[in-house]
C-alpha positions as CSV (number, residue, x, y, z in Angstrom):
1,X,-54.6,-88.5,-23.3
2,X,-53.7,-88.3,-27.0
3,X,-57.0,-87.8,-28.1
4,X,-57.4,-84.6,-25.1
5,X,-54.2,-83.4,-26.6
6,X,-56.0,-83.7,-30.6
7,X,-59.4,-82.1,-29.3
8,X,-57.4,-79.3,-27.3
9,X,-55.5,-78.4,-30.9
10,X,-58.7,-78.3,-33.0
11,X,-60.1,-76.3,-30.7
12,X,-57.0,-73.6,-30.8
13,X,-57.0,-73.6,-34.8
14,X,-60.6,-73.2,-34.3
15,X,-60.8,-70.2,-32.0
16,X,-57.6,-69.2,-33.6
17,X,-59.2,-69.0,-37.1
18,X,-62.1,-67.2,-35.7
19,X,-60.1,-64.2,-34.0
20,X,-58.0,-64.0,-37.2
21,X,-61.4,-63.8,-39.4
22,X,-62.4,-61.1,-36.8
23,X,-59.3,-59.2,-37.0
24,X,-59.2,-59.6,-40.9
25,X,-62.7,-58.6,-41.4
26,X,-62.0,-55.3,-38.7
27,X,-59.1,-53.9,-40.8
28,X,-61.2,-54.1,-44.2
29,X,-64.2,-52.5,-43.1
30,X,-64.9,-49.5,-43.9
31,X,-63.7,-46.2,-42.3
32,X,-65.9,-43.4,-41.4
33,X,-63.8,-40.3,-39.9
34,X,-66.8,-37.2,-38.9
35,X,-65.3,-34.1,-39.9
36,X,-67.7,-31.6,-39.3
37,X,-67.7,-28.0,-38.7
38,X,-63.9,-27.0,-38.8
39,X,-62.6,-30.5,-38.8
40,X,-63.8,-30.2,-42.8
41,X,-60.9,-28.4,-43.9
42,X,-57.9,-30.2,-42.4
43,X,-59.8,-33.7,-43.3
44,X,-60.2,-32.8,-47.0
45,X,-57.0,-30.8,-47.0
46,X,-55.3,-34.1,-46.0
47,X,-57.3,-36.1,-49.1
48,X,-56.3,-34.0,-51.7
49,X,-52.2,-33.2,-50.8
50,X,-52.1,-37.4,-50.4
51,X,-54.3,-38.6,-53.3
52,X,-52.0,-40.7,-55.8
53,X,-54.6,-41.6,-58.7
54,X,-57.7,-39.4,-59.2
55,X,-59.9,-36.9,-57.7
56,X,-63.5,-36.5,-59.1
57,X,-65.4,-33.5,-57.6
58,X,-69.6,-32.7,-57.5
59,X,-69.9,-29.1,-55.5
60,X,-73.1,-27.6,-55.7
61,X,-71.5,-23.9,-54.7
62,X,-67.7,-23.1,-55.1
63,X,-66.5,-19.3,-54.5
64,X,-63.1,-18.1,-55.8
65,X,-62.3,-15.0,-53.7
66,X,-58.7,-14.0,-54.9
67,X,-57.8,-14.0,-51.0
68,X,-54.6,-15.7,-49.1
69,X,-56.3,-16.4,-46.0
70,X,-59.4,-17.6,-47.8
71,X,-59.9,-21.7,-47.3
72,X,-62.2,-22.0,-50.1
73,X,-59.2,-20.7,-52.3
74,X,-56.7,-22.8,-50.5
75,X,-59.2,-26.1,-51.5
76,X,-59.0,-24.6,-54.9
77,X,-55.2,-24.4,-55.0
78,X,-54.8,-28.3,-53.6
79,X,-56.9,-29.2,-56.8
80,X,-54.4,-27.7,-58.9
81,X,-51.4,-28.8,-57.2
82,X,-52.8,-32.0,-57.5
83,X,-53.2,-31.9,-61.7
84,X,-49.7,-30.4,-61.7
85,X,-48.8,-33.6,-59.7
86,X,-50.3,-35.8,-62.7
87,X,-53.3,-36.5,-61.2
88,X,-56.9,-36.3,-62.7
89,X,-58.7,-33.9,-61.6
90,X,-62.6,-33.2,-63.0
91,X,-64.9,-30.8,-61.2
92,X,-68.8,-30.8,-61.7
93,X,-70.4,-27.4,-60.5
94,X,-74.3,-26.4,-60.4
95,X,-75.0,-23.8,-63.1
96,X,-77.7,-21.8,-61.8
97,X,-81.3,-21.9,-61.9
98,X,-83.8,-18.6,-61.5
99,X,-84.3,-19.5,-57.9
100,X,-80.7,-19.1,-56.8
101,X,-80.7,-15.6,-58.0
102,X,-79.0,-13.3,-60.4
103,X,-75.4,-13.3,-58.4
104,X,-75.0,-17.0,-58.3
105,X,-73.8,-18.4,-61.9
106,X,-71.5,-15.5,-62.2
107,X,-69.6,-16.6,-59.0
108,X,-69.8,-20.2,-60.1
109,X,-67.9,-18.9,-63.5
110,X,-65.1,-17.7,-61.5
111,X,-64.4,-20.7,-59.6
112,X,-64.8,-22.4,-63.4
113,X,-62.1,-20.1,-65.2
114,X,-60.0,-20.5,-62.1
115,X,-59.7,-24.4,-62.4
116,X,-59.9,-23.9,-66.2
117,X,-56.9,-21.9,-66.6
118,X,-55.0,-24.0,-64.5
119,X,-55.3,-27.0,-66.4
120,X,-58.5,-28.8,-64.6
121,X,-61.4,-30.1,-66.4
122,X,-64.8,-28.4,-65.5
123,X,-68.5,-29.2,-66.7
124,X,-71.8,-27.5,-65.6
125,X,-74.7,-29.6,-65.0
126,X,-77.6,-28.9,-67.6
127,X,-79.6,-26.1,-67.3
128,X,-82.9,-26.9,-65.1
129,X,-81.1,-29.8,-63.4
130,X,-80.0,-28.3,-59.5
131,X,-76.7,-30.6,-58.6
132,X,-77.2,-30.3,-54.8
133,X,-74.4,-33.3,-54.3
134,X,-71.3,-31.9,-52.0
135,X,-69.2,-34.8,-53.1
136,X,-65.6,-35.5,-53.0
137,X,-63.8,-39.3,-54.1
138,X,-59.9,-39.9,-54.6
139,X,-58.8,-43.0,-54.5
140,X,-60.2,-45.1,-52.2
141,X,-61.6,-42.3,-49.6
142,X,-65.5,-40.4,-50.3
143,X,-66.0,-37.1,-48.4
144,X,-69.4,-36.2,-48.8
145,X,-71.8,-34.1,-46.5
146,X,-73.3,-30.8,-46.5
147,X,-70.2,-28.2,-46.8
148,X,-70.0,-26.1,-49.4
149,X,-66.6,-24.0,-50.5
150,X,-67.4,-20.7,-49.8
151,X,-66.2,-19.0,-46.6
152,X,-69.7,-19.4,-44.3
153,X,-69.8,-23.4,-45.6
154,X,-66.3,-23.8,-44.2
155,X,-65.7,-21.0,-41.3
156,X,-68.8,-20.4,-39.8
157,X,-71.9,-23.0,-40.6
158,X,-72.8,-25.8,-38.8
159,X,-72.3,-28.6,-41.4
160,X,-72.1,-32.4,-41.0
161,X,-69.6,-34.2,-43.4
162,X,-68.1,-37.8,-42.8
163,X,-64.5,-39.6,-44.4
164,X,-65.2,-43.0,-46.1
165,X,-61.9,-45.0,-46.6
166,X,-63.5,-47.8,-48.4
167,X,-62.8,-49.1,-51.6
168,X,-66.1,-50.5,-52.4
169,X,-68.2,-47.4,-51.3
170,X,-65.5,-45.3,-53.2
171,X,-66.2,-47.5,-56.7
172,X,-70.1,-47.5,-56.6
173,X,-69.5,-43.0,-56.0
174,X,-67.2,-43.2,-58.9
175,X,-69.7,-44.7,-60.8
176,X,-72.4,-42.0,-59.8
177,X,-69.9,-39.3,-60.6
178,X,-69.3,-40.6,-64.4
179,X,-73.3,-40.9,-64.7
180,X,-73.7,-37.0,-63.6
181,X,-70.1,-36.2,-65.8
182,X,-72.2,-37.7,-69.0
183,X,-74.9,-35.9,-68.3
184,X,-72.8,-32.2,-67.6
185,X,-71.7,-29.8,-70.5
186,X,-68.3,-28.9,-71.3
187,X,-68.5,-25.1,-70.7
188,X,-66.0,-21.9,-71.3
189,X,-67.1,-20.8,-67.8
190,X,-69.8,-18.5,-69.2
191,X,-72.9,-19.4,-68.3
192,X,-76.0,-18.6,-70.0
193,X,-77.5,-16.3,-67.7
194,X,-74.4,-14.4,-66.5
195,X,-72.8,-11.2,-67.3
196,X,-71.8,-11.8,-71.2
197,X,-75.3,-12.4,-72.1
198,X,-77.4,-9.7,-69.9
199,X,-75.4,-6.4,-70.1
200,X,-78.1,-3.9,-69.9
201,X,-79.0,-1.6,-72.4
202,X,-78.2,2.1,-71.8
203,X,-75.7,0.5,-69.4
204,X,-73.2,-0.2,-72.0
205,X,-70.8,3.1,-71.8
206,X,-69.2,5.2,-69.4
207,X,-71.3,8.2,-70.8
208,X,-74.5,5.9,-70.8
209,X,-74.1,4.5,-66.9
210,X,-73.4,8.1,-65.7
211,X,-76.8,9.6,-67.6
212,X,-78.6,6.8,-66.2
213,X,-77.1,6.5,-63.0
214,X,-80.6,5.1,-61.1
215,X,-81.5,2.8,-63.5
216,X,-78.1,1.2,-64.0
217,X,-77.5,0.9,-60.3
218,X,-76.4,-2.3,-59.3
219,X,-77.1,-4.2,-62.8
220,X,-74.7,-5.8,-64.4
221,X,-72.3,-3.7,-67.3
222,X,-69.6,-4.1,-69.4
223,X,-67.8,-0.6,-70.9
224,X,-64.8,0.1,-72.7
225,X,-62.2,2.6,-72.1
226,X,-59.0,4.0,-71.3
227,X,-57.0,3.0,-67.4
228,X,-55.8,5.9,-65.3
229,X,-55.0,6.5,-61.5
230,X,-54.4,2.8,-62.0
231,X,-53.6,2.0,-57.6
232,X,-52.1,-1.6,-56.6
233,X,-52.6,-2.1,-53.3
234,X,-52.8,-5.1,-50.7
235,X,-55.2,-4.8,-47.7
236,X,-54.6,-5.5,-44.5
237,X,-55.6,-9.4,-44.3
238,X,-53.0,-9.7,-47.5
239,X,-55.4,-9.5,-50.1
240,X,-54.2,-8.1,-53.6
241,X,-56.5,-5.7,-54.8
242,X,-56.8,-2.9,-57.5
243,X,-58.5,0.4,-58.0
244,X,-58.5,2.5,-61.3
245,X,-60.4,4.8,-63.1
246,X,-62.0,3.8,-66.3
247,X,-62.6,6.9,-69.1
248,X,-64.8,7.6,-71.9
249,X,-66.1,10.5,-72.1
250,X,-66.6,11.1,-68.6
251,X,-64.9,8.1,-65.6
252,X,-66.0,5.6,-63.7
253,X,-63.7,4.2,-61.0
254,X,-63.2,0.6,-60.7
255,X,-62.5,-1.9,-58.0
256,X,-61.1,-5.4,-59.0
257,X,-59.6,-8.2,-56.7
258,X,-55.8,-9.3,-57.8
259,X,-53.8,-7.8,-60.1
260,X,-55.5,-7.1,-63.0
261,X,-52.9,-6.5,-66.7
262,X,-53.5,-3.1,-66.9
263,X,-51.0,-0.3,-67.4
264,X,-51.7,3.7,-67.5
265,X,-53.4,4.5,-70.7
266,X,-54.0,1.1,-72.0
267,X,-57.5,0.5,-73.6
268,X,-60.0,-2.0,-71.2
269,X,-62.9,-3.4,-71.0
270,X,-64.4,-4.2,-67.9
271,X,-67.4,-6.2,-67.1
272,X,-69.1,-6.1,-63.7
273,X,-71.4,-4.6,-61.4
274,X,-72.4,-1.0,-61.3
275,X,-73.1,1.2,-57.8
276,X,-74.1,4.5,-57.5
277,X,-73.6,4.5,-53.9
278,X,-71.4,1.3,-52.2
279,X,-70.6,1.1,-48.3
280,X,-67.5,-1.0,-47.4
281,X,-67.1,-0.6,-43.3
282,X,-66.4,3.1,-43.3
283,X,-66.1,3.8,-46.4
284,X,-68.6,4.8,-48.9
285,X,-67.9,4.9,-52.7
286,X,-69.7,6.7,-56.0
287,X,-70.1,5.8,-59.3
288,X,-68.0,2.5,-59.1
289,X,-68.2,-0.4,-60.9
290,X,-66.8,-3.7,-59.2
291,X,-65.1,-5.5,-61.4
292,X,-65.8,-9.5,-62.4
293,X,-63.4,-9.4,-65.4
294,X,-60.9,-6.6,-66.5
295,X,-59.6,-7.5,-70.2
């Protein structure tokens, strides 16, 4: 009877033992949350507002639209709550290569001086090397999938992106985003390529753009001049926006997102894209530039 009663206790620390190794071995595996489609947002919203150490970022294609109801500058915004917060915040973004097209680096730089003036450390992947990676890793959680941030990426596409909560698959991503940070340039947030380096010539003055009106439509410009008619106005989603007339001998009128530090009379420069003709809904527009930068 004694020796039942032994064999009946080994064989309850046994099992015991087992369910506990099960139940032990359950809670440290490794998380994997879907958050695809719309669930993206909310899911990586949640990462960023709760991360407590770090948050290391490889995006292939961020757009900085100037927009309150705009998601891809909400994701922006947690980035630099976050660094206000204390925490480290790095950003790698593609830099453009020739088969991405003309428009591409330039909105890459605007994301870049976003995060730049904010405080946030940004590098650009060498030229002729494409960073495809959508990757995000704070603290012990990975997001990584196919979304960009831009606003078809995270309000219309189809894209598939999973949560990892797992310390060890977080550490071996960390040590894949220091190889690609080694590897990226420290940058200004003008890229070789963009507006500051390819204004076109006879495009380089109101007077010129106006004489050449076909061959500087839709090319990239940058003129100097004096502000007047200077409208603030907000649309009706909420957006800030700005339009303006830019002189020297002869005007161009100007449309820039935000609120740009202008005043009536005060000598600019603006850099941006030129339109002879530019439909918006209803509307159609002559001789306009639209405005990347207004300094």
């Amino acid at each position: 009877m004694k020796l039942s009663n032994k064999i009946l206790a080994i064989l309850v620390v046994f099992i015991t033992g087992i369910l506990l190794g099960a139940a032990v071995s359950w809670m440290l595996a490794p998380a994997v949350i879907p958050i695809s489609d719309r669930l993206y947002f909310p899911g990586l919203h949640s990462v960023l507002q709760n991360s407590n150490s770090f948050i290391h970022v490889v995006m292939f294609k961020s757009s900085y639209y100037q927009r309150q109801d705009s998601k891809a500058d909400l994701i922006l915004d947690d980035l630099i709550i976050a660094k206000r917060r204390g925490i480290d915040v790095k950003v790698i973004l593609e830099g453009g290569d020739d088969y991405l097209g003309e428009e591409f680096p330039g909105e890459q730089a605007k994301t870049c001086k976003y995060l730049k003036d904010n405080g946030i450390d940004v590098r650009f992947d060498p030229a002729g090397t494409t960073t495809h990676a959508k990757l995000i890793i704070s603290d012990n959680s990975v997001i990584i999938g196919s979304t960009n941030w831009n606003y078809y990426a995270l309000e219309k596409n189809h894209e598939a992106d999973v949560l990892i909560r797992s310390k060890d698959t977080a550490e071996k991503f960390e040590k894949y985003f220091w190889e690609l940070w080694t590897n990226s340039k420290d940058t200004n947030c003008e890229i070789p390529g963009t507006i500051t380096e390819k204004i076109t010539q006879y495009c380089s003055t109101v007077r010129d753009i106006l004489s050449n009106r076909d061959y500087c439509n839709k090319k990239d410009v940058s003129v100097d001049g004096i502000a007047r008619n200077i409208k603030f106005r907000t649309s009706k989603k909420g957006s800030n926006y700005t339009t303006f007339d830019i002189f020297d001998n002869g005007s161009l009128n100007v449309f820039s997102w935000g609120r740009p530090d202008i005043s009536e009379g005060k000598s600019i420069t603006v850099q941006g894209k030129f339109y002879m003709e530019k439909k918006s809904g209803e509307y159609v527009f002559y001789d306009e530039i639209e405005a990347d930068k207004v300094i």
